[in-house]
C-alpha positions as a Markdown table, in Angstrom:
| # | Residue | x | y | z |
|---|---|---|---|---|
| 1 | Unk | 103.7 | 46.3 | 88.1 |
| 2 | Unk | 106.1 | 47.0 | 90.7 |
| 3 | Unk | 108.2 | 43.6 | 90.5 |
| 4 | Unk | 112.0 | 45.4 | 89.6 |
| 5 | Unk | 111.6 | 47.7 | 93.2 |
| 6 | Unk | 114.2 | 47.3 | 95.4 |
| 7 | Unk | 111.2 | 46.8 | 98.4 |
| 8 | Unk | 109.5 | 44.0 | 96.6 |
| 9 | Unk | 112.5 | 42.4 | 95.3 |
| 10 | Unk | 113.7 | 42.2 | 99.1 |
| 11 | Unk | 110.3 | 41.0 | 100.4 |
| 12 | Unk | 110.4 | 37.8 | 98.5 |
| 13 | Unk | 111.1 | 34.8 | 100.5 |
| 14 | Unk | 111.8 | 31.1 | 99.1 |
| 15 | Unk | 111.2 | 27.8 | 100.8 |
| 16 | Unk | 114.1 | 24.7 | 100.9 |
| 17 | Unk | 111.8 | 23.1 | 97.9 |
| 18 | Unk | 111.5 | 26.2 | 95.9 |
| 19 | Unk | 114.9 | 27.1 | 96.4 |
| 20 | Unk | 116.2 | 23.2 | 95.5 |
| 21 | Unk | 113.9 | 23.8 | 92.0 |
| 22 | Unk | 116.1 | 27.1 | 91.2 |
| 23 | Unk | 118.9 | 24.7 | 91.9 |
| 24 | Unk | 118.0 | 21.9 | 89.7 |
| 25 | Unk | 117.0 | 24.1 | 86.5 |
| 26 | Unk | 120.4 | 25.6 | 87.2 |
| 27 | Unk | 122.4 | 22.2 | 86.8 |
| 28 | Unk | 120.0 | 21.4 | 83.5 |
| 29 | Unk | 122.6 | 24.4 | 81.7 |
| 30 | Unk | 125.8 | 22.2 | 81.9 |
| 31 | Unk | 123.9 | 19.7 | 80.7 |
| 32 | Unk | 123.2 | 21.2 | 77.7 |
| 33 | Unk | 127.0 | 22.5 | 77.1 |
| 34 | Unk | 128.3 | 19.2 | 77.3 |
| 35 | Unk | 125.5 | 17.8 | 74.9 |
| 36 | Unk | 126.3 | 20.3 | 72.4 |
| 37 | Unk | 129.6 | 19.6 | 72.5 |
| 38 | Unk | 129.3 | 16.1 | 72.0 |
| 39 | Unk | 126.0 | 16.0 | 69.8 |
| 40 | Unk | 126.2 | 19.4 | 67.4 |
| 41 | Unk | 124.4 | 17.9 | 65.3 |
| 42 | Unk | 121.5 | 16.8 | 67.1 |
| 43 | Unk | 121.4 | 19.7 | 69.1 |
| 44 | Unk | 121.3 | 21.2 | 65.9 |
| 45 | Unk | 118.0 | 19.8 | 64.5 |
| 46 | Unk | 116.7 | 20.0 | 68.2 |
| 47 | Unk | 117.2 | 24.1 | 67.4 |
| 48 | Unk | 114.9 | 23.4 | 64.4 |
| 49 | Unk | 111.9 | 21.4 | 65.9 |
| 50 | Unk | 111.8 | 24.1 | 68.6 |
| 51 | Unk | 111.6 | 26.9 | 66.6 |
| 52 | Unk | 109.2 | 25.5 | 64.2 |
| 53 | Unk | 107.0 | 24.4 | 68.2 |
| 54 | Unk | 107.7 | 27.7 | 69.5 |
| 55 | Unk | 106.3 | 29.7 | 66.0 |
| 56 | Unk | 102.9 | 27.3 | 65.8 |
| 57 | Unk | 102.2 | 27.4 | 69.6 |
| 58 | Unk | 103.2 | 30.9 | 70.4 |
| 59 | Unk | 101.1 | 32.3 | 67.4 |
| 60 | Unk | 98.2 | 29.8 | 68.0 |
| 61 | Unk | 97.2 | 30.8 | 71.6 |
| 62 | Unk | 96.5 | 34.4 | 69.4 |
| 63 | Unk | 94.3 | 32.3 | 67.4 |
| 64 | Unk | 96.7 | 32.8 | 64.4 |
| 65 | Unk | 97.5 | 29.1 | 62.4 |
| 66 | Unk | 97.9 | 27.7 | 59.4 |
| 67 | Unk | 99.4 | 23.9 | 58.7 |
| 68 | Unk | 102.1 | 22.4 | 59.8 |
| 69 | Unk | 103.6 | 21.7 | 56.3 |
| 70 | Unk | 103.6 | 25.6 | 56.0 |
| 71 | Unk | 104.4 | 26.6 | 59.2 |
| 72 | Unk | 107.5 | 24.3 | 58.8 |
| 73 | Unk | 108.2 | 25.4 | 55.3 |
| 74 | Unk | 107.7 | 29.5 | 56.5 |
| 75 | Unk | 110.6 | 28.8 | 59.8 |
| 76 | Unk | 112.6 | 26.4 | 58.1 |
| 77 | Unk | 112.9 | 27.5 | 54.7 |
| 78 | Unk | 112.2 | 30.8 | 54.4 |
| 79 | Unk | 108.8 | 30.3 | 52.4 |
| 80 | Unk | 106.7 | 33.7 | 51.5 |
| 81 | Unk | 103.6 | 34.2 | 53.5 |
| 82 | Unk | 100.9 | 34.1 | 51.4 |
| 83 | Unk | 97.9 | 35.3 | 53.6 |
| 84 | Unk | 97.8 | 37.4 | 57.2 |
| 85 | Unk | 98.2 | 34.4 | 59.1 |
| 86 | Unk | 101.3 | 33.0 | 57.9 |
| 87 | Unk | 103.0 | 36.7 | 57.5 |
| 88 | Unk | 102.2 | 37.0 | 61.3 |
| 89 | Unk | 104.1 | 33.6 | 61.7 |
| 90 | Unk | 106.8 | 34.8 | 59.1 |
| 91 | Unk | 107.6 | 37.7 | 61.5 |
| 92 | Unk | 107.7 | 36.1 | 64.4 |
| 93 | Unk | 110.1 | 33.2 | 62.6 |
| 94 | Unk | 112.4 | 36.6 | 61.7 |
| 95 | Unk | 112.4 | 37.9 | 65.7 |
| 96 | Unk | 112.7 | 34.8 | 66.9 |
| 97 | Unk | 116.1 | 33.7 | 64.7 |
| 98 | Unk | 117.8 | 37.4 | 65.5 |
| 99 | Unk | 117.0 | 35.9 | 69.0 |
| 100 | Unk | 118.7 | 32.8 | 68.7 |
| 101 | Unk | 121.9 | 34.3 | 67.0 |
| 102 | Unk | 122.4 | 37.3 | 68.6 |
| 103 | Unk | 120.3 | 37.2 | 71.8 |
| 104 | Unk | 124.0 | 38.0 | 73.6 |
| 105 | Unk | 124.5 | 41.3 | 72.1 |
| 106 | Unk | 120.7 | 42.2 | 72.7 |
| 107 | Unk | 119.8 | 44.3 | 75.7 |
| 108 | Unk | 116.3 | 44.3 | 77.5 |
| 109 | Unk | 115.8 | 47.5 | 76.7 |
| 110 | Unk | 112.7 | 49.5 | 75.8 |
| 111 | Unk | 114.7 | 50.5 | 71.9 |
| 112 | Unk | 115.1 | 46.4 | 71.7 |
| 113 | Unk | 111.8 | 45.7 | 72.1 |
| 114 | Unk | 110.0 | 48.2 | 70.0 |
| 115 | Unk | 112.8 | 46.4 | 67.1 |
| 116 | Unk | 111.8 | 43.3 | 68.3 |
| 117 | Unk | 108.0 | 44.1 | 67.9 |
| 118 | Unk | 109.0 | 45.9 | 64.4 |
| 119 | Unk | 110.1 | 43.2 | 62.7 |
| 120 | Unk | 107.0 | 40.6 | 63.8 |
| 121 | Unk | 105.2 | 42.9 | 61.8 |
| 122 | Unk | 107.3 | 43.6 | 58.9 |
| 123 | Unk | 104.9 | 41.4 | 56.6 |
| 124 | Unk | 101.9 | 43.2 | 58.1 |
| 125 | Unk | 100.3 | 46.2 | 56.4 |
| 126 | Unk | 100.3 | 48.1 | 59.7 |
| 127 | Unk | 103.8 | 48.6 | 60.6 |
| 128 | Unk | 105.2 | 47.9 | 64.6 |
| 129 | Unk | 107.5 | 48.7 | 66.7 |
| 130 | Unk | 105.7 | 52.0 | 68.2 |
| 131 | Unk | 103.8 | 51.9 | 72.0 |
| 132 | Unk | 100.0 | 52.2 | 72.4 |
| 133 | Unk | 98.6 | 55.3 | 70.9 |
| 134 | Unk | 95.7 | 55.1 | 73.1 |
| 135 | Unk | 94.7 | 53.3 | 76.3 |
| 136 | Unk | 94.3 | 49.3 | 76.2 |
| 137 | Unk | 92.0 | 46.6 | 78.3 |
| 138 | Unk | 92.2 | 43.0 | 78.6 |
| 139 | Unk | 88.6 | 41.7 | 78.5 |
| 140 | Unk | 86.9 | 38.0 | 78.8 |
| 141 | Unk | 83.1 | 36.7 | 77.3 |
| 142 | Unk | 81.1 | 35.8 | 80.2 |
| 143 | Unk | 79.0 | 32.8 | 79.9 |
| 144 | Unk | 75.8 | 35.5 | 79.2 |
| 145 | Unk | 78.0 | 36.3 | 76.0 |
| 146 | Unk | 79.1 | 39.8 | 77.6 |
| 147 | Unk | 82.4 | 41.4 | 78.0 |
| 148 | Unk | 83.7 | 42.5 | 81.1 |
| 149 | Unk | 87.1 | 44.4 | 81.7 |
| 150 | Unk | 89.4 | 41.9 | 83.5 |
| 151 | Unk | 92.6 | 43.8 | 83.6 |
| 152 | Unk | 93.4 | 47.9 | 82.7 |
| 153 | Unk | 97.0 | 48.1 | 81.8 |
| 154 | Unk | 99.1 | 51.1 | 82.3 |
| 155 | Unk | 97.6 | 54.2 | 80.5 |
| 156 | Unk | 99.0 | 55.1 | 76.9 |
| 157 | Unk | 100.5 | 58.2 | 78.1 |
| 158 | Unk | 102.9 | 56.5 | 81.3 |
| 159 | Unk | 103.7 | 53.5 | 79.0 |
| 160 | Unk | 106.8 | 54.8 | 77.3 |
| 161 | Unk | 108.4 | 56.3 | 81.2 |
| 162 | Unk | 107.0 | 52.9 | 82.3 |
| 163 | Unk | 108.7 | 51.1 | 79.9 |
| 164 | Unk | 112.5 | 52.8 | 81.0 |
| 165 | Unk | 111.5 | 52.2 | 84.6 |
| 166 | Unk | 110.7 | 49.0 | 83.9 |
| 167 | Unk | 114.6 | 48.3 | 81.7 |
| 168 | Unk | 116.5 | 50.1 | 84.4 |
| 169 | Unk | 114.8 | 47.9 | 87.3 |
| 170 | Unk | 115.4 | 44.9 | 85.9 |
| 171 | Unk | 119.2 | 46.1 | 84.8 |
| 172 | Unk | 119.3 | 47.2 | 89.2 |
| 173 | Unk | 118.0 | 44.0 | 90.2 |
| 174 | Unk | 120.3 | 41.8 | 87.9 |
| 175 | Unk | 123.6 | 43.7 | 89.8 |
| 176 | Unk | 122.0 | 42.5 | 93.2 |
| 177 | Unk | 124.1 | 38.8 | 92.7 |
| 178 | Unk | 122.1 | 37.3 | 95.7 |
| 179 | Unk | 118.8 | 37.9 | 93.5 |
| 180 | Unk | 118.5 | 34.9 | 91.0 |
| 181 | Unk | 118.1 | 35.3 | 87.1 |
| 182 | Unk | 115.9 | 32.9 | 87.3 |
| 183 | Unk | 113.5 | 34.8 | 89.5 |
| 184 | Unk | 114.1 | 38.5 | 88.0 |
| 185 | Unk | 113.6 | 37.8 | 84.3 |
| 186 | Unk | 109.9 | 36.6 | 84.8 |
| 187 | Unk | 109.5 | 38.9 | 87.4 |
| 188 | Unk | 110.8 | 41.4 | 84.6 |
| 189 | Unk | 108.3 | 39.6 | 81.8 |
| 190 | Unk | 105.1 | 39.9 | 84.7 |
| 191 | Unk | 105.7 | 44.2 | 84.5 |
| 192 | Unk | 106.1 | 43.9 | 80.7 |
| 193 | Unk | 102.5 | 42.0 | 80.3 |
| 194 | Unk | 101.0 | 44.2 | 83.2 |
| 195 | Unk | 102.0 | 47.4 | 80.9 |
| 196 | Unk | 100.9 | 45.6 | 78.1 |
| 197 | Unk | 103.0 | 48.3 | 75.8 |
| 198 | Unk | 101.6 | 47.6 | 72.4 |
| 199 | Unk | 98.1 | 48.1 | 70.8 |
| 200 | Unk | 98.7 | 44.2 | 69.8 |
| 201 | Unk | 101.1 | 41.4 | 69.7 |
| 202 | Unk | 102.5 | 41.6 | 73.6 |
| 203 | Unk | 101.8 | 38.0 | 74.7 |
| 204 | Unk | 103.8 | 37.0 | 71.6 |
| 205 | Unk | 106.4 | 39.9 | 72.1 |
| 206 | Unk | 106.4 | 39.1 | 76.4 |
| 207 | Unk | 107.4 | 35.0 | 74.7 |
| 208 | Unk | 110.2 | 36.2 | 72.7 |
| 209 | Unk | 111.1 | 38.2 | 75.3 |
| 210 | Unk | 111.8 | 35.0 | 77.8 |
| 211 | Unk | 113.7 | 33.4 | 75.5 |
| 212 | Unk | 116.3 | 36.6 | 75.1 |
| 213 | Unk | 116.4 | 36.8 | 78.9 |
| 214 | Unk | 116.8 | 33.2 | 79.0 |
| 215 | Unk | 120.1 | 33.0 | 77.0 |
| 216 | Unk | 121.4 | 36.3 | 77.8 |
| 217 | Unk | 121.2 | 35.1 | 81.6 |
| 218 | Unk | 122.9 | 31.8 | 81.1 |
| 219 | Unk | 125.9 | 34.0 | 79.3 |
| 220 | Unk | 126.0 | 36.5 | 82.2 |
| 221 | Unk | 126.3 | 33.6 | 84.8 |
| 222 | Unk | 129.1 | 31.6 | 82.3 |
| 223 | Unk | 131.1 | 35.3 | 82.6 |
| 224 | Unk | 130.7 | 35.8 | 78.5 |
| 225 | Unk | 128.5 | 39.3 | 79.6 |
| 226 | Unk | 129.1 | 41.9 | 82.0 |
| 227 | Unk | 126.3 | 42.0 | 84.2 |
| 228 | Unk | 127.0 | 46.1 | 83.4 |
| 229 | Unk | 126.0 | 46.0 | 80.2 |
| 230 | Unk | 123.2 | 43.2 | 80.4 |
């Protein structure tokens, strides 16, 4: 959980192959410019598809589904949720759409992600957007059928400090231009997960996060952002 210090930052080391894959997932961006200025419209409805795959995959790894006729109805059209399920897809079709319009004007900051988290569960009886009140583990089912403690994240009581650390490292890593976006963000997503902030819904928060980082990353290297304010 130390990823954003300057020491670790400066002790990564890249290979010619790794370094050419940064490269190549760099020119996939102008790519996509030109496209969508020559295909708005299919770029459009490519939008759609992915935010209908993004809602059903990113929600079923948490073991929450429902159909694909009302998942696409719930992202697509706005449909009321009718059961936990689809009001756990319903928020995450709300975060995810502030994401896509107005990921530019979204810092990572610890404020925007306990807003983020807030309105994935606006449809939930338990509201969000507050950190852990008490300690959380990550546990697996061994094959005897016990549980065993696999991972302890930060305690309850550091998260919120943790949480600033971890917005002001990223924010000092970005203004160090020889350090790639590419490698900081998930870097940046790696300390988020390894804090594991919220009693629940941090893999799908940590998702939504990578696409916010994605976009406001490809604005800052196109010179729409200042990296000051990133």
């Amino acid at each position: 959980m130390r990823s954003m210090t300057p020491e670790y930052l400066d002790s990564l080391q890249f290979n010619a192959k790794q370094l050419e894959t940064l490269t190549r997932i760099g020119s996939f961006k102008g790519q996509q410019v030109l496209y969508g200025e020559q295909l708005p419209e299919v770029l459009k409805t490519m939008r759609k598809i992915a935010q209908v795959e993004s809602a059903e995959s990113s929600n079923r790894i948490e073991g929450i589904s429902a159909p694909r006729k009302r998942i696409q109805g719930i992202v697509l059209e706005n449909t009321n949720p009718t059961n936990r399920s689809e009001q756990e897809i319903a928020g995450y079709r709300d975060a995810l759409e502030v994401i896509h319009e107005s990921a530019m004007e979204m810092e990572f900051s610890p404020n925007v992600i306990k807003q983020l988290h807030s309105m994935m569960y606006r449809y939930l009886p338990q509201p969000g957007g507050t950190w852990k009140p008490v300690d959380n583990e990550i546990v697996e089912r061994q094959p005897s059928g016990e549980l065993s403690v696999r991972f302890r994240p930060v305690p309850a009581v550091a998260t919120p400090q943790a949480m600033e650390d971890l917005a002001k490292g990223f924010k000092r890593a970005l203004l160090a231009e020889e350090r790639p976006g590419l490698v900081v963000g998930p870097l940046a997503i790696l300390d988020f997960l390894c804090i594991h902030p919220f009693a629940d819904g941090n893999g799908r928060i940590s998702r939504l996060l990578t696409l916010q980082l994605l976009v406001r990353q490809e604005s800052l290297e196109k010179g729409d952002l200042n990296s000051e304010t990133f």
